[in-house]
C-alpha positions as CSV (number, residue, x, y, z in Angstrom):
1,X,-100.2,64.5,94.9
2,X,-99.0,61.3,93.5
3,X,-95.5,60.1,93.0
4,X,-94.5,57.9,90.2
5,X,-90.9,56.7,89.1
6,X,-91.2,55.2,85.2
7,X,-91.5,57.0,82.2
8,X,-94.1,54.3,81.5
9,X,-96.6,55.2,84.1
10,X,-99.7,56.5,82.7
11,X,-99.8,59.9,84.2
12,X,-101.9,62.0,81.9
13,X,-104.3,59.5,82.9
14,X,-104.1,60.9,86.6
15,X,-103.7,64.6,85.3
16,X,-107.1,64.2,83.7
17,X,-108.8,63.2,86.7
18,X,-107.6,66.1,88.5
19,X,-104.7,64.8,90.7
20,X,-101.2,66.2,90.4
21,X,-98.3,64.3,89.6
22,X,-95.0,64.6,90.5
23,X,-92.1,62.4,89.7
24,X,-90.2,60.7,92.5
25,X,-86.1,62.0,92.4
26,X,-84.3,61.4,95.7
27,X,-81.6,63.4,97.0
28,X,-81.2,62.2,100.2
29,X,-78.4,62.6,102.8
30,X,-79.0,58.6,104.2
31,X,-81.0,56.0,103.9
32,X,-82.3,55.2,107.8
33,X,-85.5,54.4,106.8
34,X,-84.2,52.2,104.2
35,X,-81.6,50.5,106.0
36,X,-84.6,49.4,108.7
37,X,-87.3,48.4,105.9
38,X,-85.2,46.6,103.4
39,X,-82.1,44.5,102.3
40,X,-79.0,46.5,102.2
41,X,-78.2,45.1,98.9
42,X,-81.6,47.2,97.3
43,X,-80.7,49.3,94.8
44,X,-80.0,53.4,95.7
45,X,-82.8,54.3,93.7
46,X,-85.4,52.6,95.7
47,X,-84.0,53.2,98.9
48,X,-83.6,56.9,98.1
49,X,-87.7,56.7,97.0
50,X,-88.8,54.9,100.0
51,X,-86.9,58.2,101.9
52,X,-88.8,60.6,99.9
53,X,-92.1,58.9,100.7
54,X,-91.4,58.9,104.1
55,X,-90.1,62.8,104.0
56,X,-93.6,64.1,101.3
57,X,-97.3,63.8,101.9
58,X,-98.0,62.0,98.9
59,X,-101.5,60.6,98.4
60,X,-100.2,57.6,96.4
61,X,-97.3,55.7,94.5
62,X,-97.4,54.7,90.9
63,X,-95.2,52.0,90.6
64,X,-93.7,49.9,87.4
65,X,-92.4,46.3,87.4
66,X,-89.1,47.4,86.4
67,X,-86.7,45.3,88.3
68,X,-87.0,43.1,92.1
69,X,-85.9,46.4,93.6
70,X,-88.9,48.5,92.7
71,X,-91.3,45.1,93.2
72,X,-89.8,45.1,96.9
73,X,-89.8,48.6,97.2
74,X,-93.7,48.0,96.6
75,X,-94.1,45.3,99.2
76,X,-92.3,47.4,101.7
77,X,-94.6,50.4,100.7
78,X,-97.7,48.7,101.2
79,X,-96.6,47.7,104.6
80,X,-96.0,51.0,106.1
81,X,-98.7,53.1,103.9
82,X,-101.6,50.9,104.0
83,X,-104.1,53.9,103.3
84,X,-102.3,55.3,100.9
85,X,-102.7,54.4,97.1
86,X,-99.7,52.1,96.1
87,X,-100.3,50.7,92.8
88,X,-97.6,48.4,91.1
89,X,-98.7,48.6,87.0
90,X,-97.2,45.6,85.5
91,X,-95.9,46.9,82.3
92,X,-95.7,44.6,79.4
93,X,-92.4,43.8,77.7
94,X,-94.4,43.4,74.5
95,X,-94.3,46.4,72.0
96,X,-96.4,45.0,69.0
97,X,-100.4,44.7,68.7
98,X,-100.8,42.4,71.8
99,X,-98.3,44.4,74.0
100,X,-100.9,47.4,73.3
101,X,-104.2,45.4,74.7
102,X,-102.8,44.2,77.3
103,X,-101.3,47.6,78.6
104,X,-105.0,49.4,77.7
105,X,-106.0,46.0,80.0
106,X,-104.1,47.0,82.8
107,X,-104.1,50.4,83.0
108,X,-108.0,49.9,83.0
109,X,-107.8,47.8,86.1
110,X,-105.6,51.1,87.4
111,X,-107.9,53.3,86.8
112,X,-110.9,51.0,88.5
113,X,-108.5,50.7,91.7
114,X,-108.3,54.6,92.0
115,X,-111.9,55.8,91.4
116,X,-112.7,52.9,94.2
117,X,-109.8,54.8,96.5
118,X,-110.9,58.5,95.4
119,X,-113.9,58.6,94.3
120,X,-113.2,60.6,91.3
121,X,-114.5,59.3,87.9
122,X,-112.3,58.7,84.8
123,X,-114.2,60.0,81.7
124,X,-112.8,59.3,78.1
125,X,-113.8,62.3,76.8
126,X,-112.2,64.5,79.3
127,X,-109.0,62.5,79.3
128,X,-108.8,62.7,75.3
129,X,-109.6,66.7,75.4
130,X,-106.9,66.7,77.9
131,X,-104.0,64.8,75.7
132,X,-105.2,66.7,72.9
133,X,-104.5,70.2,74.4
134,X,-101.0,68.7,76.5
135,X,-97.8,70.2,74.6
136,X,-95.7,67.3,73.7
137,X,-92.5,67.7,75.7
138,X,-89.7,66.0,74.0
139,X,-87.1,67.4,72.6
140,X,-84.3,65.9,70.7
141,X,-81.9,67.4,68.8
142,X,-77.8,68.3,68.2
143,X,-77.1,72.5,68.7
144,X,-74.3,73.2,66.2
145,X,-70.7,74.8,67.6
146,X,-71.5,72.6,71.1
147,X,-70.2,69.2,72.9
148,X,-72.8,67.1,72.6
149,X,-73.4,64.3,75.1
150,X,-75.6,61.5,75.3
151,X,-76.9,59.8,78.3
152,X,-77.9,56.3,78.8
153,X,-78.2,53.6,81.0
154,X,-80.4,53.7,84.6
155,X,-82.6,56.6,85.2
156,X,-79.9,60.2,85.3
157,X,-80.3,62.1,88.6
158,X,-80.6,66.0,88.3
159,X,-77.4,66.7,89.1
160,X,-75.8,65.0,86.1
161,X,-77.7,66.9,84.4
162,X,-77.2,70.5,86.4
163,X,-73.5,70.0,86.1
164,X,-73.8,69.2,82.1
165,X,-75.6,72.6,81.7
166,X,-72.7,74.5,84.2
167,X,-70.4,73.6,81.7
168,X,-72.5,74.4,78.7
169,X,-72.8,70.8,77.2
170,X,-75.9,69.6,75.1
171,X,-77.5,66.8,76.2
172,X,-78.0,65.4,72.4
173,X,-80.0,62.5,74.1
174,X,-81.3,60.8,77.1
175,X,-82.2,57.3,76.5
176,X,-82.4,56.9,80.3
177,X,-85.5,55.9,82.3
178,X,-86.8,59.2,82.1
179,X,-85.4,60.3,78.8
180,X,-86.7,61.2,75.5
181,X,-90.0,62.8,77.2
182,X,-93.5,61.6,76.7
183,X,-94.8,60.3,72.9
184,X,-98.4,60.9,73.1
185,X,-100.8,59.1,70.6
186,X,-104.5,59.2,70.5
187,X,-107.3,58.2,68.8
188,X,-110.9,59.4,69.1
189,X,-112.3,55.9,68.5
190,X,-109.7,54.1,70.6
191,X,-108.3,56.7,73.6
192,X,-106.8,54.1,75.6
193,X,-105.4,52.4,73.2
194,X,-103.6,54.5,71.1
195,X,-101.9,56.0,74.5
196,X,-100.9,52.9,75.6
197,X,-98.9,52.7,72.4
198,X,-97.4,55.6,72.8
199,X,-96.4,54.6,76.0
200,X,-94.7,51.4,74.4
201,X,-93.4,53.3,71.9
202,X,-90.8,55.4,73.9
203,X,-87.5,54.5,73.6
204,X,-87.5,51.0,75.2
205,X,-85.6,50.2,78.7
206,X,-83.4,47.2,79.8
207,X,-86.5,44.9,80.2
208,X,-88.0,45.6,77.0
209,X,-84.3,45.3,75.2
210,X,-85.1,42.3,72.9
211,X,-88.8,43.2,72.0
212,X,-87.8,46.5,70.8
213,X,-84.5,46.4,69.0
214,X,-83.2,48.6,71.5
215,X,-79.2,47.7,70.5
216,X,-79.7,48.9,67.4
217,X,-81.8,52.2,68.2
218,X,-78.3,52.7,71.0
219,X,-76.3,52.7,68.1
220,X,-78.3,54.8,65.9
221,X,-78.7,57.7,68.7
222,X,-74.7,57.2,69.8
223,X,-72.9,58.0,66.4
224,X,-74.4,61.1,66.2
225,X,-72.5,62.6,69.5
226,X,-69.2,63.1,71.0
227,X,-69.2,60.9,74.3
228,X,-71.9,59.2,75.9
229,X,-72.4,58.8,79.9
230,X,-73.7,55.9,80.6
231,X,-75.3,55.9,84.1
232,X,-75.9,53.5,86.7
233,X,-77.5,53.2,90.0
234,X,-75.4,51.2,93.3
235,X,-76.6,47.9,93.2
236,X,-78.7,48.1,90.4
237,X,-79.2,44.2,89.1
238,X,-79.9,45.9,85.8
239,X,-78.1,48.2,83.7
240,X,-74.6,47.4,85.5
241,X,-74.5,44.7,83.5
242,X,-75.0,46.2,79.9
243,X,-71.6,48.7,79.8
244,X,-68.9,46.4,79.8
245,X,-70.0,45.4,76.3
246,X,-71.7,48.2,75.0
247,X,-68.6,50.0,75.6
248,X,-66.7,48.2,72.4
249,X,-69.1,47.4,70.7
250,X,-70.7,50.8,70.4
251,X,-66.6,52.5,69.6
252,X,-67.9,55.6,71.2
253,X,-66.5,57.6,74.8
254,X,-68.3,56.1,77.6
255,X,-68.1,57.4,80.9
256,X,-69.4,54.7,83.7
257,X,-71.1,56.9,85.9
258,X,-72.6,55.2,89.3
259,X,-74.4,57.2,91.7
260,X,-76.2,56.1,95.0
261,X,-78.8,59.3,95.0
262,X,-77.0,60.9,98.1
263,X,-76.6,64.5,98.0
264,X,-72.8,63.4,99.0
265,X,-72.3,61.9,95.4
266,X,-71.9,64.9,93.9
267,X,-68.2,65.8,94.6
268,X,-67.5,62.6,92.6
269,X,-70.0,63.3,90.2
270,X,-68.1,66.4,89.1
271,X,-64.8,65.4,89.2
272,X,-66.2,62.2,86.8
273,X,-67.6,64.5,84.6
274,X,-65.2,67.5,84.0
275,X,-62.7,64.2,83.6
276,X,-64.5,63.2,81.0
277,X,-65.6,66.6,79.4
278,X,-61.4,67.5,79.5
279,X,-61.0,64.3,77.7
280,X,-63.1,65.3,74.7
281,X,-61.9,68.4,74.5
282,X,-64.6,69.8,75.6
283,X,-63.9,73.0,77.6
284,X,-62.3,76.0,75.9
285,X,-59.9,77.4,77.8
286,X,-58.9,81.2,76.6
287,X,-55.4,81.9,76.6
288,X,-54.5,85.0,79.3
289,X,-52.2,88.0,78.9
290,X,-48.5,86.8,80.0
291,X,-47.3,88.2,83.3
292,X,-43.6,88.0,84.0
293,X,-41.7,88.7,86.7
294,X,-37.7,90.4,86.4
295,X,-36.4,87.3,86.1
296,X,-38.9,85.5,84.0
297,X,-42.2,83.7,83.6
298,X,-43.3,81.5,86.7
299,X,-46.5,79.2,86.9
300,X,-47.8,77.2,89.5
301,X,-49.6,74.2,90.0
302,X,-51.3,72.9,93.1
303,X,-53.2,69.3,93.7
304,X,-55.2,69.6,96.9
305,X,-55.5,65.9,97.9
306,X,-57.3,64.2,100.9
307,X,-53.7,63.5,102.7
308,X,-51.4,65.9,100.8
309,X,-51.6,69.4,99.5
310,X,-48.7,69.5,96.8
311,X,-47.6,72.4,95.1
312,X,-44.9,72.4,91.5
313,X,-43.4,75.9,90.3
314,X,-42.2,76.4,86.5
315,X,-40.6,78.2,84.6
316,X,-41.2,79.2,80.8
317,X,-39.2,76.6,80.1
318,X,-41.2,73.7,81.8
319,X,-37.8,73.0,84.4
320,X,-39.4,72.6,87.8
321,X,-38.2,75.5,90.1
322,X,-39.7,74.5,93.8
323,X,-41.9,71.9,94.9
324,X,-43.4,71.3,98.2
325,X,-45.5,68.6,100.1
326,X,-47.4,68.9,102.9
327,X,-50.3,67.5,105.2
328,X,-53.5,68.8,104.4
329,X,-55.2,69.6,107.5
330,X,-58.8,70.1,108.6
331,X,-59.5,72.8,106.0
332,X,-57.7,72.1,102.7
333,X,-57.7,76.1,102.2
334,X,-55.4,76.6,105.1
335,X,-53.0,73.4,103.8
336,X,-53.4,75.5,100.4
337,X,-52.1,78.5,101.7
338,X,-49.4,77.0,103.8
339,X,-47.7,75.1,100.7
340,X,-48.1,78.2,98.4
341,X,-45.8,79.9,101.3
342,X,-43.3,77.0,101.3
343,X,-42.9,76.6,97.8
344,X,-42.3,80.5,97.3
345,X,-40.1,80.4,99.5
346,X,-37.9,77.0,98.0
347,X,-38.2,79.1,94.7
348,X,-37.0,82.4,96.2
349,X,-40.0,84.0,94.9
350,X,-42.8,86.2,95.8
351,X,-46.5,85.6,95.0
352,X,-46.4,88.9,92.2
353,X,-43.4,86.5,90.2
354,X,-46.0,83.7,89.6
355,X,-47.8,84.5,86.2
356,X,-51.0,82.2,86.6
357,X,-52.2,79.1,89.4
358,X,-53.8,75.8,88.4
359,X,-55.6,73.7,91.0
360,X,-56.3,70.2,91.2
361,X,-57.9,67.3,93.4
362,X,-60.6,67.3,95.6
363,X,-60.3,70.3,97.0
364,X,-59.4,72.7,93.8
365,X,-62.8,74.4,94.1
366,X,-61.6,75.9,97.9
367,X,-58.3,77.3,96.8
368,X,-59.3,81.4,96.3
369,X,-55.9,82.5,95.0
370,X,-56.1,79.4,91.9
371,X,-56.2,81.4,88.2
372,X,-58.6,77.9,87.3
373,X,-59.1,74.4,87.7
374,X,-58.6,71.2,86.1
375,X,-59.8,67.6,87.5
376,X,-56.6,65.6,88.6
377,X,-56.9,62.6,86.1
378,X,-56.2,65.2,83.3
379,X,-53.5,67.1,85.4
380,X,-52.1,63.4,86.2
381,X,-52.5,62.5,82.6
382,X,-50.1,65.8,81.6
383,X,-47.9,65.2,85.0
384,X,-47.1,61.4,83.9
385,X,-46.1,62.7,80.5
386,X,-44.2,65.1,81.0
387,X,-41.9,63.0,83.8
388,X,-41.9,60.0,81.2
389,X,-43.4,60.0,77.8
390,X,-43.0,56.1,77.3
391,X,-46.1,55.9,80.0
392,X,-49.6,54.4,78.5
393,X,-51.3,53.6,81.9
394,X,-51.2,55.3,85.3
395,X,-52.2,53.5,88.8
396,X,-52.5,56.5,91.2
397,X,-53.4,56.0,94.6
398,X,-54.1,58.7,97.5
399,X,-55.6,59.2,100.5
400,X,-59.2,58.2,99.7
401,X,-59.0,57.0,96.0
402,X,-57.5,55.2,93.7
403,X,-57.4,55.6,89.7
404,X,-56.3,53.5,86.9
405,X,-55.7,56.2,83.4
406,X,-55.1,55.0,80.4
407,X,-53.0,57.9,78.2
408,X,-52.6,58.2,74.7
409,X,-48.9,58.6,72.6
410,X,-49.3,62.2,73.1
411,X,-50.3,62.3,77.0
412,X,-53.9,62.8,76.8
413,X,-56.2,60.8,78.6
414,X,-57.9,58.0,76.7
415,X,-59.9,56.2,79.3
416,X,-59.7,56.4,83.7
417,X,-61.9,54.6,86.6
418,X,-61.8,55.7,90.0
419,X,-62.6,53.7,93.3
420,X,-63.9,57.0,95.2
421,X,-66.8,56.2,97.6
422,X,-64.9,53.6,99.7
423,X,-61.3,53.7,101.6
424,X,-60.6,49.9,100.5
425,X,-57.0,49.9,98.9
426,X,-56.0,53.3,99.7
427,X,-53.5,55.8,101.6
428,X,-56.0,55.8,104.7
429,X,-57.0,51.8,104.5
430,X,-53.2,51.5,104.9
431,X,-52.9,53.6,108.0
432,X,-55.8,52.1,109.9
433,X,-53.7,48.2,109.5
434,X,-50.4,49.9,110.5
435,X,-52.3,51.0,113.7
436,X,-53.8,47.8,114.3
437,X,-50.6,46.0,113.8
438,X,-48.9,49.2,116.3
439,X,-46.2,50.3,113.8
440,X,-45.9,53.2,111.4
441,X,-47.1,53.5,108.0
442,X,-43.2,53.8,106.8
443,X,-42.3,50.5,108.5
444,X,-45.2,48.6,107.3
445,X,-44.1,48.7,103.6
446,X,-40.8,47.8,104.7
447,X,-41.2,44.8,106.7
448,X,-43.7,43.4,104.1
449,X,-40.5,42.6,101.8
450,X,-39.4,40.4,104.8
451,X,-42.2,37.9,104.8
452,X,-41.3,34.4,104.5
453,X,-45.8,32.8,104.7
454,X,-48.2,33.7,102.3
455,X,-51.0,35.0,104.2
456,X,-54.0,36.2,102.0
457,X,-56.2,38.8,103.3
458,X,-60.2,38.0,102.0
459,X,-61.8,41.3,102.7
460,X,-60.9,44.7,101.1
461,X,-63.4,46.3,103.0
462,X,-61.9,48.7,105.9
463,X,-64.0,47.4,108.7
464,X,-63.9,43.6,108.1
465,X,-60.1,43.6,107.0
466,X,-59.3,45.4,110.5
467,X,-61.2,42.2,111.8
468,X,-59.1,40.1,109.7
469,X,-56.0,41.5,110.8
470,X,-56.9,41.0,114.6
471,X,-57.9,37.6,113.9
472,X,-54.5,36.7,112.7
473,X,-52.7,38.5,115.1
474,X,-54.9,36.6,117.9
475,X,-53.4,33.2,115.8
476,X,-49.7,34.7,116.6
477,X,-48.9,35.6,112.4
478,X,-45.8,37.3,112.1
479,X,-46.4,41.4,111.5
480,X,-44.0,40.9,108.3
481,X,-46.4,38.4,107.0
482,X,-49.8,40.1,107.4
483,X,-48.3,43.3,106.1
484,X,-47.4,41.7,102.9
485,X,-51.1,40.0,102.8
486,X,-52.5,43.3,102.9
487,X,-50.2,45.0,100.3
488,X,-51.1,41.6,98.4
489,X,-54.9,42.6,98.7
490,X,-54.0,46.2,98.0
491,X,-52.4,45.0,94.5
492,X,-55.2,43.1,93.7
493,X,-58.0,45.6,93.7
494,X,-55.9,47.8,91.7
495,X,-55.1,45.0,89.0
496,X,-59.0,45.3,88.6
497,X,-58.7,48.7,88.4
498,X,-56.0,49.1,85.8
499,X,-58.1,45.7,83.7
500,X,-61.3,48.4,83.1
501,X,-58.9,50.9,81.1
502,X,-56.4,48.0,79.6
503,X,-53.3,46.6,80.5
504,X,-50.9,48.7,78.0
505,X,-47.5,49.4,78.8
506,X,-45.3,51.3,79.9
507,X,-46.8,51.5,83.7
508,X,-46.2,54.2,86.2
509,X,-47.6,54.3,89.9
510,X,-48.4,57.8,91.4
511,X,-49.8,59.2,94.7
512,X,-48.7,58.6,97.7
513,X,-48.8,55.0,98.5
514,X,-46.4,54.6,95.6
515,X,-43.7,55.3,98.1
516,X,-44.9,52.1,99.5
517,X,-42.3,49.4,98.9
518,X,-44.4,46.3,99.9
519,X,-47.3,47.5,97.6
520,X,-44.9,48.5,94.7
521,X,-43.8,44.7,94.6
522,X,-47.2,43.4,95.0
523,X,-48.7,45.0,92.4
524,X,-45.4,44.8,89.9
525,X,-45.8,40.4,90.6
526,X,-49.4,40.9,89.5
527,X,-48.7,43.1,86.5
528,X,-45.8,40.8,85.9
529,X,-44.0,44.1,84.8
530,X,-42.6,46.9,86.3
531,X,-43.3,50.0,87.4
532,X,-41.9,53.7,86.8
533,X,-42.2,56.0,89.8
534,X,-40.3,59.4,89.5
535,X,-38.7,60.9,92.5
536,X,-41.3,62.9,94.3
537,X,-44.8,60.4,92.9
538,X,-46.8,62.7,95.0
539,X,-46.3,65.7,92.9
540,X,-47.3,64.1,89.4
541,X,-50.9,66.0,89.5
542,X,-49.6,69.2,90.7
543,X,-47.0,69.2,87.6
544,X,-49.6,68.9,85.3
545,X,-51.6,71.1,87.0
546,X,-48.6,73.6,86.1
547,X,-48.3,72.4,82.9
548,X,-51.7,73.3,82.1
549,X,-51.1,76.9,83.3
550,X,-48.0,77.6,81.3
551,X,-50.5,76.1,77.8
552,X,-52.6,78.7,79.5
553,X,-49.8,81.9,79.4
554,X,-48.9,80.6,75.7
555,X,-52.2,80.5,74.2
């Protein structure tokens, strides 16, 4: 078996010689080989191969010269497998007539390499039989009365594509490294040749972008579809670079989808994705038979967060009835349960009185007695809207996340980012310095607004800004003033956030760490405008989430 990465790589070439190919997609739960073997800035992608090599019994590697990760990855690969075959196949960013010979060239020299390792013969004859009878694979193509979706970017793992086809989406196109399928050409006269081209000839990737028009063929493919995710890869050096424009230049919905090819990814995968899918309108929710109580028609909604499990209940009339906040626990279920009891009883209701349940946050999926669920950047989309309709962009920060949505006149959700796969600037990155500096979380936003020095904190990164904080403790700086550095530093990654959807007012700040005094002011000085934050900001998600359910009863 042999393993190869690039839609590029000649394997009917391989097929025809009798070896079986298989294409390299990692879903890994670390990188330990990785993290020993190569730089920790390599990209996900070629870490998460180098795991899969080391985990499968492959007889060789097909490699492209796609980027410095993959030529690393190649250097590394060589190391450790010397009798295996790893082959790097420089591909050439030439498209036209001299692009073609020089591909034929090199994939000549391939083929001489692997008859010296195997001992197998490459015959044209066989090979062009072979391409002959192969089924060409791609398919491209818009189904009528469907979302349709477009994918570009860095190579899309499975699972963007698994969760597309959960939620019956067509996937229009995939311009990705692996999209589009293989474009076979041949010629009786010229073999080699003539597949070469058609190896050229596929849609064209980052490194072949001004050879082959590829702007224009982007633009082509995107107006014919609703959205387009656009995918990256953590620490690619590559396509990161290409959405920030594309995005207004193209005028269509891009979602900026990074993954790092962990099987952990795919919580915020999901959430990313039905986000997006909700904001295109793109699931059809049925309406459901009203069920009223004796005295009237009740819904609930329920955001199951990280540090809070919140819970709204209203009435027909959208007046909030009960709301409750608690800690969520070790198992969000059992924090589910325990503020569905609360609230019922701040509402003086029973469970029969509540006509249908929304769930949101992380943990909607684990909530058995929810109706449905809806991702929380819709549900804090509706929630922000309904407690002020002035508000255009929403800073929302929780236990493990942060968000920046961007909201339309009418409350829907235009545009959102989210900081998910690290605790910098969040709920929890504020409770580790309130330990460090031995006071509560309560006091810490407190005694920031008493600092009289500017202290800057450098690092937003849990572990080095814990350092940080020790080192200026060890330099006897006053609590008051590192507490305001780090609600500084707090206010400045969310700027950044709140800069990827635009800067529009009117601003409101959600989640828990809006009750945060010190960070309030930081980030208002950096917005240079204020913020609105209702009287309970943890419950914004969960009164969507009950907004949604009463859309629900009234069809």
């Amino acid at each position: 078996m042999i393993g190869y990465i690039c839609k590029y790589a000649p394997i009917e070439v391989f097929e025809a010689m009798g070896a079986r190919m298989e294409r390299i997609e990692p879903d890994v739960t670390n990188f330990n080989q990785a993290d020993i073997k190569m730089h920790p800035n390599i990209c996900s992608f070629a870490k998460g191969v180098l795991e899969e090599v080391t985990e499968k019994d492959y007889e060789g590697i097909i490699l492209t010269t796609c980027c410095d990760s993959i030529r690393r990855l190649y250097d590394v690969l060589k190391e450790e497998y010397p009798q295996k075959f790893i082959y790097m196949l420089d591909t050439p960013r030439l498209v036209k007539e001299a692009g073609v010979a020089l591909y034929e060239q090199r994939i000549r020299a391939m083929i001489q390499a692997y008859e010296e390792f195997s001992g197998k013969k490459f015959k044209e004859d066989v090979f062009l039989q072979y391409i002959e009878e192969k089924e060409e694979q791609r398919q491209v193509g818009i189904k009528k009365g469907s979302l349709n979706i477009g994918i570009l970017g860095a190579r899309a793992n499975d699972s963007i594509k698994k969760i597309l086809k959960e939620k019956e989406v067509n996937v229009a196109f995939d311009l990705t490294c692996t999209g589009l399928g293989r474009k076979i050409l041949y010629s009786r006269q010229e073999p080699l040749k003539e597949y070469a081209r058609g190896l050229l000839s596929q849609f064209p990737c980052m490194r072949m972008e001004q050879a082959a028009n590829r702007d224009e063929l982007i633009r082509r493919y995107g107006d014919s579809v609703d959205g387009i995710i656009y995918h990256t890869v953590q620490f690619c050096d590559n396509y990161a670079y290409e959405y920030a424009w594309l995005k207004e230049w193209l005028g269509r919905p891009l979602l900026l989808l990074e993954t790092d090819y962990t099987k952990q990814s795919y919580g915020q995968i999901l959430t990313r994705i039905e986000a997006f899918l909700e904001s295109l309108g793109g699931e059809v929710r049925k309406p459901v038979k009203k069920r009223k109580g004796e005295g009237g028609m009740y819904v609930l909604g329920i955001d199951s967060g990280s540090t809070s499990t919140n819970a709204v209940i209203m009435d027909q009339d959208r007046k909030i009835t009960a709301f409750s906040v608690v800690r969520t626990g070790a198992k969000s279920g059992e924090s589910a349960d325990k503020v569905l009891r609360e609230v019922l009883e701040k509402a003086s209701l029973s469970r029969e009185d509540i006509s249908w349940i929304v769930s949101t946050g992380y943990g909607r999926v684990s909530i058995p007695f929810a109706d449905e669920n809806v991702t929380e950047i819709s549900c804090h989309g509706k929630g922000a809207h309904y407690f002020n309709p002035r508000i255009r962009t929403i800073l929302d920060i929780g236990g493990q996340d942060s968000k920046a949505i961007r909201l339309s006149g009418n409350g829907e959700v235009k545009d959102f980012v989210m900081n998910d796969k690290c605790a910098a600037g969040t709920g929890r990155f504020l409770e580790m310095i309130a330990r460090t500096l031995e006071i509560s979380l309560d006091e810490l936003g407190a005694i920031a607004l008493t600092s009289t020095e500017n202290i800057e904190i450098t690092s937003m990164c849990s572990v080095f800004a814990e350092s940080e904080v020790i080192s200026l403790i060890a330099n006897n700086k006053e609590k008051n003033d590192i507490a305001n550095g780090v609600c500084g530093a707090i206010a400045n990654k969310a700027y950044g956030l709140l800069r990827r959807v635009g800067l529009e007012p009117d601003f409101m700040m959600t989640g828990g760490v809006a009750k945060n005094p010190g960070v309030v002011r930081a980030v208002e000085q950096k917005l240079g405008a204020g913020l609105y934050i209702c009287e309970e900001p943890e419950i914004v998600g969960a009164a969507g989430a009950a907004l949604y359910a009463l859309e629900q009863l009234e069809g």
